[in-house]
C-alpha positions in Angstrom: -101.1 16.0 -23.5 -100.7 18.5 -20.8 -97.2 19.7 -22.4 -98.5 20.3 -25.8 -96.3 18.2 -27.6 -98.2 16.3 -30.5 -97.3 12.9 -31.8 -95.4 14.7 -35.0 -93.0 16.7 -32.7 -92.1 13.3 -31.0 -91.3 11.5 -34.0 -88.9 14.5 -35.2 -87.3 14.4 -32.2 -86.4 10.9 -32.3 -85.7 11.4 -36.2 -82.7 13.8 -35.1 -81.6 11.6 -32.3 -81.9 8.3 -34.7 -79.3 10.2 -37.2 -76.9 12.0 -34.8 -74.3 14.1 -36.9 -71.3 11.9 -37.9 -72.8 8.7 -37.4 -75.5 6.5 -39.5 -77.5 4.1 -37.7 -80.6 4.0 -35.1 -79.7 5.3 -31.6 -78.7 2.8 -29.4 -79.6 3.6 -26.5 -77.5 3.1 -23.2 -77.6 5.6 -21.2 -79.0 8.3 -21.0 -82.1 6.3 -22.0 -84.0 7.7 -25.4 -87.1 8.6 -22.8 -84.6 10.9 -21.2 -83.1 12.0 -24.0 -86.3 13.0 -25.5 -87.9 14.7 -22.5 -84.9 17.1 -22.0 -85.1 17.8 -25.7 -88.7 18.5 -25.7 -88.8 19.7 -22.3 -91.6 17.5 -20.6 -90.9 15.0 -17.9 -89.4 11.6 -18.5 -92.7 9.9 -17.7 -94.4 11.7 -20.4 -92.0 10.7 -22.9 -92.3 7.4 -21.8 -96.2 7.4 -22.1 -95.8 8.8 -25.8 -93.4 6.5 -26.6 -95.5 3.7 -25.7 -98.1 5.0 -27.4 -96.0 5.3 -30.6 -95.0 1.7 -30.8 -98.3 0.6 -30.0 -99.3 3.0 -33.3 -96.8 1.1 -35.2 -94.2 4.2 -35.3 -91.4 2.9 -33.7 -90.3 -0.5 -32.3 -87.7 -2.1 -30.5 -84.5 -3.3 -32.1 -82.1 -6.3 -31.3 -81.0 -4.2 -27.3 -84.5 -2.6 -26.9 -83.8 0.4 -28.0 -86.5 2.3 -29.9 -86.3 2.9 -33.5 -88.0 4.3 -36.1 -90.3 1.5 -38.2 -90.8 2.2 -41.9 -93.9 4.3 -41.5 -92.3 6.2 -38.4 -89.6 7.0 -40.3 -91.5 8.1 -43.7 -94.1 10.9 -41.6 -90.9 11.7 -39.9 -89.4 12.7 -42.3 -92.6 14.7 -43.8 -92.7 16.4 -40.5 -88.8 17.8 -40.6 -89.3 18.7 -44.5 -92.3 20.4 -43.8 -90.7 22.3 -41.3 -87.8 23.6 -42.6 -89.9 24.7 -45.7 -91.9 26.6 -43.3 -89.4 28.3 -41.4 -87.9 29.5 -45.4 -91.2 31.1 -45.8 -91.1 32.7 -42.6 -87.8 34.3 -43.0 -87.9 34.6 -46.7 -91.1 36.0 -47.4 -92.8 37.2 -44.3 -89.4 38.6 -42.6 -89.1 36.9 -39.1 -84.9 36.4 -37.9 -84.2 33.2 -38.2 -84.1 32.1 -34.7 -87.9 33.6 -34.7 -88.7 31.1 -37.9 -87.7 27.7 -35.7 -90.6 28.8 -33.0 -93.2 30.0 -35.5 -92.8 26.6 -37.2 -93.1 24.4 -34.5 -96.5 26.4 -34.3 -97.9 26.8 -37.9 -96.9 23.0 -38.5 -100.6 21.5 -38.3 -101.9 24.6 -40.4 -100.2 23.1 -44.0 -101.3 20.6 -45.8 -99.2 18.9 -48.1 -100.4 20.0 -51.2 -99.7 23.8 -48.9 -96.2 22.8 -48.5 -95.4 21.7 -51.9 -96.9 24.8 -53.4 -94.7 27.1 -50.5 -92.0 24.9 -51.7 -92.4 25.7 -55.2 -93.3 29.6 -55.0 -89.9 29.8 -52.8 -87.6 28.3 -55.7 -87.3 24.9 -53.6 -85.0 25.8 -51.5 -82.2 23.6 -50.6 -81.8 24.3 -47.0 -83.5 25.4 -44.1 -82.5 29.1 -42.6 -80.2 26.8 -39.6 -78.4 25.4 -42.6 -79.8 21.7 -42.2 -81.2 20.9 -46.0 -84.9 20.6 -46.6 -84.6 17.1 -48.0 -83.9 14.8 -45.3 -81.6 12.1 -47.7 -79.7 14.8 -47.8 -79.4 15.6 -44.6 -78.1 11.8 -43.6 -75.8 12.1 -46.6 -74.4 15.8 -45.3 -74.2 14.0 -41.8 -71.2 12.4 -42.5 -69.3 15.1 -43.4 -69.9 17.2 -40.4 -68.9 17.7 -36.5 -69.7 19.5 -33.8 -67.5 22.1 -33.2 -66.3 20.3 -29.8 -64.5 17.7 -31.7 -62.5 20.3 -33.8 -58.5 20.7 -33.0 -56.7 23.4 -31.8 -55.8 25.2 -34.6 -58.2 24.0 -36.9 -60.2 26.0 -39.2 -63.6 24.9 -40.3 -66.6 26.5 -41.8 -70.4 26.3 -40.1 -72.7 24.6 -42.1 -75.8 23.8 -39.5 -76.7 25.0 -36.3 -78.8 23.2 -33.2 -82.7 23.8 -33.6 -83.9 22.2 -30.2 -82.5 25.0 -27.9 -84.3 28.1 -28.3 -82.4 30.4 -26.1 -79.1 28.9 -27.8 -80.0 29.2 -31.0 -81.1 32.5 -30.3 -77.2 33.0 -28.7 -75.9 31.7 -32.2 -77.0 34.1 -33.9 -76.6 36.9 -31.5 -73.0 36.5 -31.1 -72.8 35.7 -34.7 -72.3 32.2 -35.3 -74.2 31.8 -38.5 -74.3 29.3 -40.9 -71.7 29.9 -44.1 -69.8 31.5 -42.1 -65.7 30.8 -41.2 -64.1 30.3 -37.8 -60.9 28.6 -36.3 -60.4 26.8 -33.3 -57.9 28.4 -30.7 -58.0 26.6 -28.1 -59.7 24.0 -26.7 -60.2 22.3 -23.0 -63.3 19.5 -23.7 -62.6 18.3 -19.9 -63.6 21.9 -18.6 -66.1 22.3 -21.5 -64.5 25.5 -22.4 -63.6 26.5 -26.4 -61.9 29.8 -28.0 -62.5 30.5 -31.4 -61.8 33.4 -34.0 -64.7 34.5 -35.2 -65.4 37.4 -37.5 -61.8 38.9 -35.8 -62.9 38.6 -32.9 -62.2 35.8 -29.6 -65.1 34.0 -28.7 -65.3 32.0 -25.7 -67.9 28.9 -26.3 -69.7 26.7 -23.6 -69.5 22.6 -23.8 -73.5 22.9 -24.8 -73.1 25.4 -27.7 -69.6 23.9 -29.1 -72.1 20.9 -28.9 -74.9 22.0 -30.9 -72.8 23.9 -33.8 -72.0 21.4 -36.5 -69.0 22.3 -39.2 -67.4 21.4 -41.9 -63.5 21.5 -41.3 -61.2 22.8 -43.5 
């Protein structure tokens, strides 16, 4: 494809929108449409995603459920799942052993993912002490993951006054998850809500002592666990 984008980066793009944070079931579809919602994730034009997604289900990869939305099949779901482990357990050996930031791991990743095997990965896996999650927080093993999901919200939906901890932040975004960690919003660590104005898309938080003002697409894409 012109953009780049390989089959495997398609299907773990619709493997994060098919198990949105707080919610367990496929993505239904509405509006935005997943084609949209794809594209501006992966940053190609709607009519590519909609090529590649009509490519996928004729590969058997996903299909369309009960209101046409597009899901994940069984073997969609199971190399989508491969592709997000792998991943994560790349970016660990990236930051870990070969000392990249973090936010550099996520775009060296995306790169080195056709260079692994699987029998490379496991072996990465193992030599790193199998770690449990990836350096954005989000745990290697995607069952975990769905389980965790549950458990979590995006810092947008957290009250005034509320205090919550950070346990995963937003991959997709390069330049925002660079500003994560820039300004210090890091998984593990604590922060309270001071105010918040979803209408205007404008938060305040404490953070590390200090006011923070955050955007409607950062408090979007910064997932905690609230106190």
């Amino acid at each position: 494809m012109a953009q780049g984008h390989s089959v495997d980066e398609y299907l773990e793009t619709i493997y994060f929108l098919a198990f949105p944070i707080g919610e367990y079931r496929p993505l239904n579809t509405g509006s935005p449409t997943l084609a949209s919602r794809v594209a501006e994730m992966l940053g190609v034009s709607r009519a590519s995603a909609g090529e590649m997604l009509k490519r996928l289900e004729a590969d058997g990869l996903i299909e369309r459920g009960e209101q046409k939305e597009a899901v994940l099949t069984a073997s969609g779901r199971t190399r989508a799942e491969g592709v997000v482990r792998k991943h994560r357990i790349i970016e660990r050996l990236l930051t870990d052993f070969m000392g990249y930031s973090a936010a550099e791991a996520h775009v060296h990743a995306d790169e080195l993912g056709d260079t692994f095997n699987d029998d490379m990965v496991e072996r990465i896996a193992t030599k790193l002490g199998n770690p449990e999650r990836c350096p954005h927080g989000w745990p290697v093993e995607p069952d975990a993951e769905r389980a965790e999901n549950e458990e979590l919200i995006a810092l947008a939906e957290l009250d005034a006054g509320a205090k919550a901890t950070i346990i995963r932040l937003a991959e997709h975004d390069g330049d925002l998850l660079h500003w994560f960690y820039d300004q210090g919003f890091e998984p593990g660590r604590e922060l309270q809500m001071t105010a918040a104005d979803p209408s205007a898309g404008s938060f305040r938080v404490k953070l590390n002592g200090r006011e923070e003002t955050v955007a409607e697409k950062a408090a979007a894409g910064l997932f905690v666990r609230p106190s």
